[in-house]
C-alpha positions in Angstrom: 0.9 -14.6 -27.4 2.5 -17.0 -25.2 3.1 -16.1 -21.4 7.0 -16.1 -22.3 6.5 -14.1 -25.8 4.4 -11.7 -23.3 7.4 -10.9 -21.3 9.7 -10.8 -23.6 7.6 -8.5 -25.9 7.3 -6.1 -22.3 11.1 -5.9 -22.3 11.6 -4.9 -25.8 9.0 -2.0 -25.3 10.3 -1.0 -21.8 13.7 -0.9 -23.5 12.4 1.0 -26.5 10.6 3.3 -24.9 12.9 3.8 -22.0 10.1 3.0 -19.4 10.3 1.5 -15.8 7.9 -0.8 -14.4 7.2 -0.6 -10.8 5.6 -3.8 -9.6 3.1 -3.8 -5.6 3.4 -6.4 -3.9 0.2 -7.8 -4.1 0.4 -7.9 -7.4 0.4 -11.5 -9.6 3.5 -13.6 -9.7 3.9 -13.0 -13.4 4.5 -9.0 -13.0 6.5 -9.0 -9.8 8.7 -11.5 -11.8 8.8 -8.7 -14.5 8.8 -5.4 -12.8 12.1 -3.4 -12.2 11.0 -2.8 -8.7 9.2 -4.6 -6.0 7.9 -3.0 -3.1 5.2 -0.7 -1.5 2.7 2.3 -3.1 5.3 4.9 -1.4 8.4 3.4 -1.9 7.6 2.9 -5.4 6.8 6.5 -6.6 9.9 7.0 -4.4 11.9 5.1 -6.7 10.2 6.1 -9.8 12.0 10.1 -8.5 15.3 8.3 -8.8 15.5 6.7 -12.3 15.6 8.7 -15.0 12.7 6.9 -17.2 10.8 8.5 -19.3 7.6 6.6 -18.9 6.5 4.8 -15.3 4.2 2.2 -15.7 3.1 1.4 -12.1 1.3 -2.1 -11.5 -0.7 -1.8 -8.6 -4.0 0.4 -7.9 -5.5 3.8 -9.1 -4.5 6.0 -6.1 -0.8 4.1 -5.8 -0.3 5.7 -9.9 -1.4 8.9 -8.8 1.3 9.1 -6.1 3.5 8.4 -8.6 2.1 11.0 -10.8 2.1 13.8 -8.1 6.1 13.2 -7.2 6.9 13.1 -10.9 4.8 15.3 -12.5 6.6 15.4 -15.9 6.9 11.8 -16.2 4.1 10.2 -18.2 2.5 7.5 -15.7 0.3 4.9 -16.7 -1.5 1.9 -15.2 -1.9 -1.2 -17.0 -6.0 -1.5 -16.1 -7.5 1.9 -15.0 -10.0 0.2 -13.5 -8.1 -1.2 -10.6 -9.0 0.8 -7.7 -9.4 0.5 -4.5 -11.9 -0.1 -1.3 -10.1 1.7 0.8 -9.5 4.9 -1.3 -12.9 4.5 -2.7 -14.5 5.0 1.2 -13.4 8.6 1.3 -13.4 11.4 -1.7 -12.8 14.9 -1.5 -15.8 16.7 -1.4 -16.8 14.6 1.5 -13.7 15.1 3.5 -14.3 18.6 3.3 -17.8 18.0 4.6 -16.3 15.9 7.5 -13.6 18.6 8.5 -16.4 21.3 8.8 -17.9 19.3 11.8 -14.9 19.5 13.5 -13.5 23.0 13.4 -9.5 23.1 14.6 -8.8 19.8 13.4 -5.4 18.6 11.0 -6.2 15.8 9.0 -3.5 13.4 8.8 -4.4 10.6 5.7 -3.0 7.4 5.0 -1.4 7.2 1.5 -3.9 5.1 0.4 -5.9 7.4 -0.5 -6.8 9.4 -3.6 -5.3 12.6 -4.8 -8.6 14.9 -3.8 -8.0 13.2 -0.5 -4.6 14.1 -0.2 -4.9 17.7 -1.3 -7.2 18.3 1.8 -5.4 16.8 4.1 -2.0 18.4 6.3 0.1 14.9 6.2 0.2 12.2 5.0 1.3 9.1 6.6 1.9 5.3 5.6 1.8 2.0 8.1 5.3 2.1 8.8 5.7 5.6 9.7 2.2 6.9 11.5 2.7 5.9 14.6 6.0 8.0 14.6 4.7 11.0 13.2 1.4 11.2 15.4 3.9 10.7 18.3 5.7 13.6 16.8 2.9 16.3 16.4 2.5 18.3 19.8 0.2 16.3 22.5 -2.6 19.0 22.1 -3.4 18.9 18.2 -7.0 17.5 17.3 -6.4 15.6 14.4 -8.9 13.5 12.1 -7.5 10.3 10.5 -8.6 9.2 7.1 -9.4 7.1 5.2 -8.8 4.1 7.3 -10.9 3.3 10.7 -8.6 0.2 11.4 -5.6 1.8 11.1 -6.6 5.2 12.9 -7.9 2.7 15.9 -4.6 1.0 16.2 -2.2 4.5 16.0 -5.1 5.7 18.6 -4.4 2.2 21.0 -0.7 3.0 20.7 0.0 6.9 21.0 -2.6 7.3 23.6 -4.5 9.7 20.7 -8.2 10.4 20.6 -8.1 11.0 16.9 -11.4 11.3 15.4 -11.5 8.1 12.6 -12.9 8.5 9.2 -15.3 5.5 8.7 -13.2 3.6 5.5 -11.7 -0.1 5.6 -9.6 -2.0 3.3 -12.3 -4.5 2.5 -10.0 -7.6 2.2 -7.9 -6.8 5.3 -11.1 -6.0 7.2 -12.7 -9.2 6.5 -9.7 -10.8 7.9 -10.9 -13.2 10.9 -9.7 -13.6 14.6 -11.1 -16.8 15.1 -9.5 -18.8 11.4 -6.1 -17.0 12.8 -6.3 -18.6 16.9 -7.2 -21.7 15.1 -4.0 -21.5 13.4 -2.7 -20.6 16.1 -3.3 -23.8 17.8 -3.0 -25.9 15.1 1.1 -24.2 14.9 1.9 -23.3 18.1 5.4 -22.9 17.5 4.6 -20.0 14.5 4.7 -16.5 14.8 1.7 -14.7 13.4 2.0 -11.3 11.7 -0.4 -8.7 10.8 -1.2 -5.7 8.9 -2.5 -3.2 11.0 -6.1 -2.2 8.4 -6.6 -5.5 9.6 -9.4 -4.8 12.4 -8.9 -5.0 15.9 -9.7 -8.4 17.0 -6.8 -10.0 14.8 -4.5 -7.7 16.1 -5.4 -8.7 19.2 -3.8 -12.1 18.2 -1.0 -10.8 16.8 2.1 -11.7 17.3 3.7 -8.9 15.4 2.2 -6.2 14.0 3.8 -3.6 10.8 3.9 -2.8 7.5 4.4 -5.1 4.4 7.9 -4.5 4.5 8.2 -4.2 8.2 6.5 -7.9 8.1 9.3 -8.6 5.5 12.2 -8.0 7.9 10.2 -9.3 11.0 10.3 -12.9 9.1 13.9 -11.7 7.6 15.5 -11.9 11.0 13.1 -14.5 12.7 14.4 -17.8 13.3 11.1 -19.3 13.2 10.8 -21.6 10.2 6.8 -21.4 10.1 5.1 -18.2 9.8 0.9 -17.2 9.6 0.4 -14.2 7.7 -2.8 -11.9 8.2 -2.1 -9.7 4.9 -3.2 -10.1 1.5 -1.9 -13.3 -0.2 0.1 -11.3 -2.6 2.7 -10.7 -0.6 3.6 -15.1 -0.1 5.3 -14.6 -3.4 8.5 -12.3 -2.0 8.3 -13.8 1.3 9.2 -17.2 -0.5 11.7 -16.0 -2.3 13.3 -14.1 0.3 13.1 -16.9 2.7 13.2 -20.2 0.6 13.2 -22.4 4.3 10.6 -20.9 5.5 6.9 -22.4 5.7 4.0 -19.6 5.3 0.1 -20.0 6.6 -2.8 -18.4 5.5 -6.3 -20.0 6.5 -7.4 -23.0 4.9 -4.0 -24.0 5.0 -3.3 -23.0 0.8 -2.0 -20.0 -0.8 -4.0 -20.6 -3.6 -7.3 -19.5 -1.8 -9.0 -16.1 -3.0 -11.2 -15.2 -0.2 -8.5 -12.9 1.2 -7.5 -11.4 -2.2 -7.7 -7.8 -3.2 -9.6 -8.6 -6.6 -8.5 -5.1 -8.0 -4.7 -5.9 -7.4 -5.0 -8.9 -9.6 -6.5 -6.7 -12.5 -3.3 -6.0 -13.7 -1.9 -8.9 -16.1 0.8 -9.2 -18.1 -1.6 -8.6 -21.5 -2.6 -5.7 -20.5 1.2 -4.7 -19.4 2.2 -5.2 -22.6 -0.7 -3.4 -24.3 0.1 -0.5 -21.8 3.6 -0.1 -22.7 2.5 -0.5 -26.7 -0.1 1.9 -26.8 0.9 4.2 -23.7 -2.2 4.7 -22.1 -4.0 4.2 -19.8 -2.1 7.2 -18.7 -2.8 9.6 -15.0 -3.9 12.5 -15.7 -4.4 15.0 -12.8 -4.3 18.5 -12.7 -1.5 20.8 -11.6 -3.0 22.8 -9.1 -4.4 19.2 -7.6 -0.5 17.7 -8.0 0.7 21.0 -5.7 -2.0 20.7 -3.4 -1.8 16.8 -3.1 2.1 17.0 -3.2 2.2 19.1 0.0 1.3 17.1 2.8 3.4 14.0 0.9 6.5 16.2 1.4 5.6 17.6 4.8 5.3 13.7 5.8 9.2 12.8 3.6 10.2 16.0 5.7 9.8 14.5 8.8 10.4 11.4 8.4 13.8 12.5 7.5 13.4 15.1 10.7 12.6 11.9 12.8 15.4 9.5 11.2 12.1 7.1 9.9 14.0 7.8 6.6 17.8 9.3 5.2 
């Protein structure tokens, strides 16, 4: 089938089968074009909760469809390419977290979201990029906490809070990679452009950074900014909203082309719109996670919804 007979075959079977499609960021043009929502792994399984589909069909990575599974457990969730996972959520798994948490007795682990179900369900809160650095702030000066699964992350809620939290050794391997020296040359080449960054990007490009947040707190950062060239230090995927959101706006990425793949998350792209549409035909792949992991795993999710609400991070 053609690209357009793709799409329009997708919204047939969505329609038919009264599914939503929930669409990352990162993910190709193509599928954010066609997905009812746009936006981050939380957000999404957030919204999934408020729609009263019958079938979620998340385009993004493993551990984001898993989220999604463990807030709607009696949804049927499914994921275009199970193989799409995750460098990040690969670096840490459950049995070896619980290894990790025996070395230091008296400890909470607090885990960023991305991170897989097993993960989850041994940790005491979860946290995303937007909201940790408000929620470490918020636990009492004197907790010992362990941060997983990401290092880069951990470091930079550490550099800001004043913590010594003790840093699970996980990267994203595409923000990681992410060099200080292409961004000052950037830098210097646009002197009048703001440069925003992830913070799993490591340390020396945040040390260049001129602003520093989530993918949607990079959204509204370039929302309000009256800059009209901005360098980006995330993964690529994210050009395609930023563009549309902001049509008179110029965005760098090193070697001066969106088009380059050395800073792509390969697993994001996994997901096409063949496989969408073989997804939604066939149902499956589907999640399937067991329900004392989903309690477990759904715990520290809602302990970290609780007070975000507590902390006015969320209504």
């Amino acid at each position: 089938m053609t690209k357009d007979e793709l799409k329009s075959e997708i919204i047939r079977l969505k329609k038919e089968k009264r599914a939503v499609i929930l669409g990352h960021y990162y993910q190709i043009d193509d599928i954010q074009d066609i997905s009812d929502y746009i936006g981050d792994s939380l957000a999404l399984a957030q919204e999934a909760q408020r729609t009263d589909a019958d079938i979620i069909v998340f385009c993004g990575v493993h551990f984001m469809a898993e989220t999604a599974k463990i807030l709607n457990p009696s949804r049927k969730v499914l994921l275009p390419d199970v193989a799409a996972s995750c460098s990040l959520a690969e670096s840490c798994n459950g049995e070896d977290l619980r290894k990790f948490k025996e070395q230091y007795p008296g400890h909470i682990v607090v885990s960023y979201v991305n991170c897989s179900a097993e993960v989850k369900a041994e940790s005491d809160l979860i946290c995303t990029s937007g909201n940790a650095e408000k929620l470490i702030n918020a636990l009492p000066a004197d907790e010992k906490i362990i941060f997983a699964p990401d290092r880069n992350l951990g470091g930079y809620i550490n550099s800001k809070t004043g913590r010594n939290m003790v840093l699970w050794d996980g990267v994203c391997v595409v923000h990681d990679a992410m060099e200080a020296e292409s961004f000052l040359k950037l830098k210097s080449e646009y002197p009048d452009a703001p440069m925003v960054a992830h913070p799993e990007c490591n340390s020396a490009l945040l040390a260049v950074a001129d602003f520093i947040g989530s993918t949607k707190a990079m959204l509204n950062y370039i929302q309000k900014s009256e800059s009209k060239r901005i360098i980006v230090a995330t993964e690529p995927g994210i050009l395609y909203e930023m563009k549309k959101n902001n049509p008179d706006k110029e965005f760098i990425v090193p070697s001066g082309s969106d088009s380059c793949s050395c800073n792509e998350c390969s697993y994001m792209k996994m997901n096409t719109l063949e496989k969408l549409y073989l997804c939604l035909r066939d149902e499956k792949p589907e999640i399937i996670l067991d329900s004392d992991l989903i309690e477990k795993a759904k715990t520290p999710i809602v302990r970290m919804l609780d007070m975000s609400k507590e902390l006015g991070i969320i209504k």
